[in-house]
N, C-alpha and C positions, 0 to 999 in steps of 0.2 A: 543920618541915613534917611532915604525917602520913603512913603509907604511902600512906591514898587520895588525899591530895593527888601523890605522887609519881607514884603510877600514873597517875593524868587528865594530870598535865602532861605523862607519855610520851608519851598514848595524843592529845594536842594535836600533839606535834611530828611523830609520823608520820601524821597527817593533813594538816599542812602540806608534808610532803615527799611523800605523793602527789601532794597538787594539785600542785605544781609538777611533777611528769615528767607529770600528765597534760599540763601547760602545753606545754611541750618535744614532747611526742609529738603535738598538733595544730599545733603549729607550722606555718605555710606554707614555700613552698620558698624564700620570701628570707629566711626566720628565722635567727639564727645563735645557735644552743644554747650556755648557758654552758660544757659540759663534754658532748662527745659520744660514744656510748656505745663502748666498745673495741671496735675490730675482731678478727673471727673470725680467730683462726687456720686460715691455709692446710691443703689437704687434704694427708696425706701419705701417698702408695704403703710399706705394710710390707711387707718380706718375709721370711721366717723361714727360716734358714740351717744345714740341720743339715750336721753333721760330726763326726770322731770320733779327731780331732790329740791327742796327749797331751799331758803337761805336760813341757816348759816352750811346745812350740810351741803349745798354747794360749789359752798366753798372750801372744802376737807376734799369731796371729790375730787376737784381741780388741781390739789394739790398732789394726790396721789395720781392721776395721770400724768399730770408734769414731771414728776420724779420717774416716773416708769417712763417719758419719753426720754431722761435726759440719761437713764441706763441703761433703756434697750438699742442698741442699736439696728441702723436699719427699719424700725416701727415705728411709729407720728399714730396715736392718736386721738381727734378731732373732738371735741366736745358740744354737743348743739341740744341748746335747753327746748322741753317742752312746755305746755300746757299740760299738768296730771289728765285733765277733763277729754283732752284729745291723744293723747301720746297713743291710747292701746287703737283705736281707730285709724289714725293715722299711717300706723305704724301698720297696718293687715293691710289696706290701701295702697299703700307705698311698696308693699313686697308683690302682692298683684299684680301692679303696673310696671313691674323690671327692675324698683329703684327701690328706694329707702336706703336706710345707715346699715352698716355691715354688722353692728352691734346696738343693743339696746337693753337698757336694766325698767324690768317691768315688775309691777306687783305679781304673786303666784297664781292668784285667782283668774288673770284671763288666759295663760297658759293654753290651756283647752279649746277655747276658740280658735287662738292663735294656730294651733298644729291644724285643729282641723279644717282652715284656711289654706292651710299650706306653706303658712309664713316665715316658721322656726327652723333651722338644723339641728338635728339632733347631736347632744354635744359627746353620749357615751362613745370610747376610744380617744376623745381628742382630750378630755383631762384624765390623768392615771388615776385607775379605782383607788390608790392608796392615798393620795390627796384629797378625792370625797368623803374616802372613810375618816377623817382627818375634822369634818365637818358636823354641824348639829343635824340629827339623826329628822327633826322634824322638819328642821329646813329645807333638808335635801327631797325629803317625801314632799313638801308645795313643790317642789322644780322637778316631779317626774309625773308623768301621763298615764293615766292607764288607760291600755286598748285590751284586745282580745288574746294581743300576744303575752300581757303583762304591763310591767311600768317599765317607762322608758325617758329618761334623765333629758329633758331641752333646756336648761340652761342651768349655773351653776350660781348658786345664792351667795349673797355677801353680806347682806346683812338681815334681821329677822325683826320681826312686832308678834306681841302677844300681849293679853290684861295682865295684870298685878294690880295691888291695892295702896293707891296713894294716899298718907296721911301725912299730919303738921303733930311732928312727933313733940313741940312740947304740948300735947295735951293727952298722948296715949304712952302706956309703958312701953318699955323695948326690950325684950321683942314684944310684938303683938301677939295677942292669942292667936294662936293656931287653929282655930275649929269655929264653924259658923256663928254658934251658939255663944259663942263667950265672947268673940268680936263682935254680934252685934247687941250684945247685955252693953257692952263698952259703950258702942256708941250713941245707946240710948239714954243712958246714964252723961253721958255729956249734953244731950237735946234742950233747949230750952225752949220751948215754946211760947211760951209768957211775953219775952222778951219783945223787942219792937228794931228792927226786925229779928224775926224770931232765930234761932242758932242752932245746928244740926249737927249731930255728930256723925251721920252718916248723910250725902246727899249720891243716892245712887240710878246713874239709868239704866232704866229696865230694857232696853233695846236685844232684840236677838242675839248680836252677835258680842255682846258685853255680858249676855248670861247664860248660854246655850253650854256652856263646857259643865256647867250643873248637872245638865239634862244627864251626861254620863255617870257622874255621882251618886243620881238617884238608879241608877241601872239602865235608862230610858239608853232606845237606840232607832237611829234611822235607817239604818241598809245593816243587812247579813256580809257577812264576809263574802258573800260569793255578787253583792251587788243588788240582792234582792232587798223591797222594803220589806221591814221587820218594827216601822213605825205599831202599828195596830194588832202588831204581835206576841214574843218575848218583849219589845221594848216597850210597852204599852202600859204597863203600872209605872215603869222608870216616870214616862212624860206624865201622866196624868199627875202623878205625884210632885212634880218639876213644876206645871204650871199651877198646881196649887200652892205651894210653897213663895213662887211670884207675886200670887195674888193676897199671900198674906202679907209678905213685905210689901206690896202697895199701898194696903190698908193700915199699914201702923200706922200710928196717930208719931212714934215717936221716933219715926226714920222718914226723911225727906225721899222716897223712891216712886220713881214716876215715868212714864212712858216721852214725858215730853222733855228733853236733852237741851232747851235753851233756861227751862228753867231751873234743873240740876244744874248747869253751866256756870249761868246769874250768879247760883249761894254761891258757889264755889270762886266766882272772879270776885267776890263783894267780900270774900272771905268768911262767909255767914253758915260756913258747913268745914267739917274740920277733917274729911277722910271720903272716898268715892273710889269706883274701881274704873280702868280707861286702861289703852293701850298704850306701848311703850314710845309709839311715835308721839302722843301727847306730853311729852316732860318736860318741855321746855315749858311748857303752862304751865305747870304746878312749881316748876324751879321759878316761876315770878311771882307765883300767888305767897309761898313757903321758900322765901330766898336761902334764910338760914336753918330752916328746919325743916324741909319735905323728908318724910321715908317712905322708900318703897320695900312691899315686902310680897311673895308669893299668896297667890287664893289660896281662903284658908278652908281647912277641907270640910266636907260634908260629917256636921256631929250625928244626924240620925241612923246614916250608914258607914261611919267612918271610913270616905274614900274620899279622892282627893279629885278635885274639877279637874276637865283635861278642854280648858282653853283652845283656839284655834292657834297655829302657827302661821303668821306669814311669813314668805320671804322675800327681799327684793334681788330678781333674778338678772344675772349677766347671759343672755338670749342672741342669738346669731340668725343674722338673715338666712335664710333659705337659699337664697341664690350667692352664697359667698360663693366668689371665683376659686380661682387657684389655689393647689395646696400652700403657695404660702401663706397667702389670708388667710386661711383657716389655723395656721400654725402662730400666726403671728397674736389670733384673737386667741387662741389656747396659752399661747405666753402672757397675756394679759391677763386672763383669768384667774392663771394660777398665778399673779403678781396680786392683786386682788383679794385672795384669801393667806396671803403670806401675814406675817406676824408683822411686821412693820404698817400697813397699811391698813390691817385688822384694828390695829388700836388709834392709827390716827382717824378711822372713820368710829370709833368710839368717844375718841378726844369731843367730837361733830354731835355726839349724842346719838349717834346708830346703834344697834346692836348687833355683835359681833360672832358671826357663824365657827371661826376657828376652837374647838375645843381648847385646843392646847394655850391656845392665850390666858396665858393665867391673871385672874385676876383679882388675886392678893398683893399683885405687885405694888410696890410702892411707886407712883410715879409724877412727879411735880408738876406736869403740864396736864396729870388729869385730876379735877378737880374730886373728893373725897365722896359728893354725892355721888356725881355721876358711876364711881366706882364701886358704891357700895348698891347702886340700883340695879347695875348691869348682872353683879350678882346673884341676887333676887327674879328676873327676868328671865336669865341663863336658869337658876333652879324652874322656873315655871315653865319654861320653852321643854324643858328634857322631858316632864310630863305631859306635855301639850299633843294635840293632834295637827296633820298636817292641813292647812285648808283645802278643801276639796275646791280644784281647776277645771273640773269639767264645767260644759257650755253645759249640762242638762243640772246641774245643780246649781248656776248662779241662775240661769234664765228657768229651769224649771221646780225642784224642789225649793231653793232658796224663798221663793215668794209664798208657797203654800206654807210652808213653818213659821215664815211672818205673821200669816194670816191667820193661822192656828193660835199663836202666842199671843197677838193684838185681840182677836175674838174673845179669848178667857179673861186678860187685864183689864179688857172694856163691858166684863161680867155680859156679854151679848151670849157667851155660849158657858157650858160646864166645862171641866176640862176633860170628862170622857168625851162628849159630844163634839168638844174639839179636835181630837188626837183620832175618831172615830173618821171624821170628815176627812182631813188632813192624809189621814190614811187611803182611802178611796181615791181619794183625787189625784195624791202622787201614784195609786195604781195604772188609773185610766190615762197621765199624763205620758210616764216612763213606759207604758204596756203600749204604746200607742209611738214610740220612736224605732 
């Protein structure tokens, strides 16, 4: 057969295959079509998710959206990594300008800006009060705001950080002492100074926010309940007493504790210090430094006034843009959320080394994909989280208090001021700073 016989015969059979769908497409309504045309795939709500989790918990993330796309129907969604250093910038910018992701998991602290940007939707009604009551009581207080009306809930937390104290438990008993005084007789009792390089039993940084949960121990207080400072007040023997007790552990000859955090870091990667206190996002460290032996355990409390430090809480929050459209975005990002604090996805984002805001996830579970440390840390963290305080989200505490109480606690540790003359200034300056917004 020739090519122009080929061609005509083609150009025969797709003329007969018109006519016949034109057949099919006039068909009446009791016609019954050989082969009826596929139906349309369903509409489906995207929503695009940034975040800025490292690796490996990145990779626990991605696995708990992927399972929530592939059993929610209808929902997709999106995952698009940050930079931590830009995410909260970004992210105020991008809601300004009409756009950004419809969802975003931020730390608690910039909260505050964010709202009074005008960046966040407010999430109270879209998740039921009986699934937040469901949650750790401090995480939920970093994911709410206070205004004038009260606190008001903008996103819902998934996972949380706070200090505990990490050690290489074959050199300390188990349990650890429980009270200042007898953990650090321990760790000093293990110091070796002599040594070349010399061996610490305790290597600790003095930085604000690794030891300010003391400040409460000692009775010391920044604000009154109603907002006012109460630094240079009732709370005023707390701190003075706070930063003098810092300034004694800087000066032991037989505690490695220092203001400067690369060289506490050092002993501690050289293996040359055997116990530090650090947040729970740090544990992948300590799980390389003490493969087989890290324990983590709860601060232990204050022996002079028998109370117990009340740490910061943070949480990493699930936050919704402001200009979410439609009630179904909005319903679609509320069935994510509560997918998110479900029991399933609670523990695979602990498998990742998170810590897990669901009360009810218990965990004495026995369970073979999670390793014994990680289970007996999360624990320890959970007891420290329940006493903990929420961290404060306002823009007037990270941009305004937060730098004069640095500069209070850096002035005593660097013997520049006393600690009444410090708490005394400190106290002024947040007056004239906050009296003055």
């Amino acid at each position: 057969m020739s090519t122009a016989q080929h061609i005509r015969r083609a150009l025969l059979i797709c003329l007969a295959l018109l006519a016949l769908a034109g057949c099919s497409a006039s068909a009446g309504p009791g016609a019954t079509p050989t082969a009826g045309p596929a139906s349309a795939p369903a509409a489906r709500t995207i929503l695009v998710l940034w975040h800025a989790w490292p690796t490996p918990e990145d990779r626990a993330l991605a696995a708990v959206v992927d399972r929530f796309n592939r059993t929610t129907p209808g929902v997709q969604v999106i995952l698009q990594s940050k930079p931590m250093v830009r995410l909260r910038a970004e992210l105020g910018t991008a809601v300004a300008d009409g756009g950004g992701p419809h969802l975003a998991i931020v730390p608690s602290h910039v909260l505050g800006g964010l709202v009074e940007e005008g960046a966040l939707l407010p999430v109270e009604g879209l998740v039921p009060t009986g699934e937040v009551a469901r949650l750790l009581p401090a995480a939920v207080g970093a994911a709410q705001v206070q205004s004038t009306g009260g606190a008001t809930l903008y996103g819902v937390p998934i996972t949380f950080d706070t200090l505990a104290v990490y050690y290489n438990k074959a050199n300390f008993p188990d349990p650890l002492p429980e009270d200042t005084d007898a953990l650090l007789a321990a760790a000093r009792g293990l110091t070796e100074t002599g040594s070349e390089p010399p061996l610490w039993g305790m290597a600790l940084n003095l930085s604000l926010d690794r030891t300010i949960g003391y400040l409460y121990a000692f009775g010391g207080r920044i604000f009154d309940e109603t907002g006012g400072v109460a630094l240079g007040l009732d709370g005023r023997a707390g701190a003075e007493a706070w930063l003098a007790w810092l300034l004694a552990l800087r000066e032991d000859e037989r505690l490695l504790a220092s203001m400067d955090g690369i060289s506490v870091d050092n002993a501690l990667q050289s293996q040359q210090a055997l116990m530090t206190i650090d947040w729970a996002h740090a544990m992948s460290t300590y799980r390389t430094i003490w493969p087989e032996t890290m324990g983590v355990a709860p601060l232990p409390r204050l022996t002079s006034t028998n109370r117990a430090p009340q740490p910061y809480v943070q949480s990493d929050v699930l936050v919704l843009n402001a200009r979410l459209g439609p009630s179904a975005e909005q319903a679609a990002a509320a069935s994510f959320a509560r997918f998110l604090v479900g029991e399933q996805a609670q523990r695979e984002l602990l498998r990742a080394g998170r810590q897990p805001v669901l009360l009810s996830l218990d965990l004495t579970d026995e369970d073979p994909a999670l390793p014994e440390t990680l289970r007996t840390a999360a624990q320890a963290f959970r007891a420290q989280a329940e006493g903990g305080l929420p961290m404060p989200n306002a823009r007037a505490a990270s941009e305004m208090a937060w730098p004069v109480l640095a500069e209070m606690h850096s002035n005593v540790l660097r013997r520049l001021l006393t600690p009444t003359q410090a708490v005394e200034g400190a106290d002024a300056t947040l007056r004239a700073r906050l009296g003055s917004q």
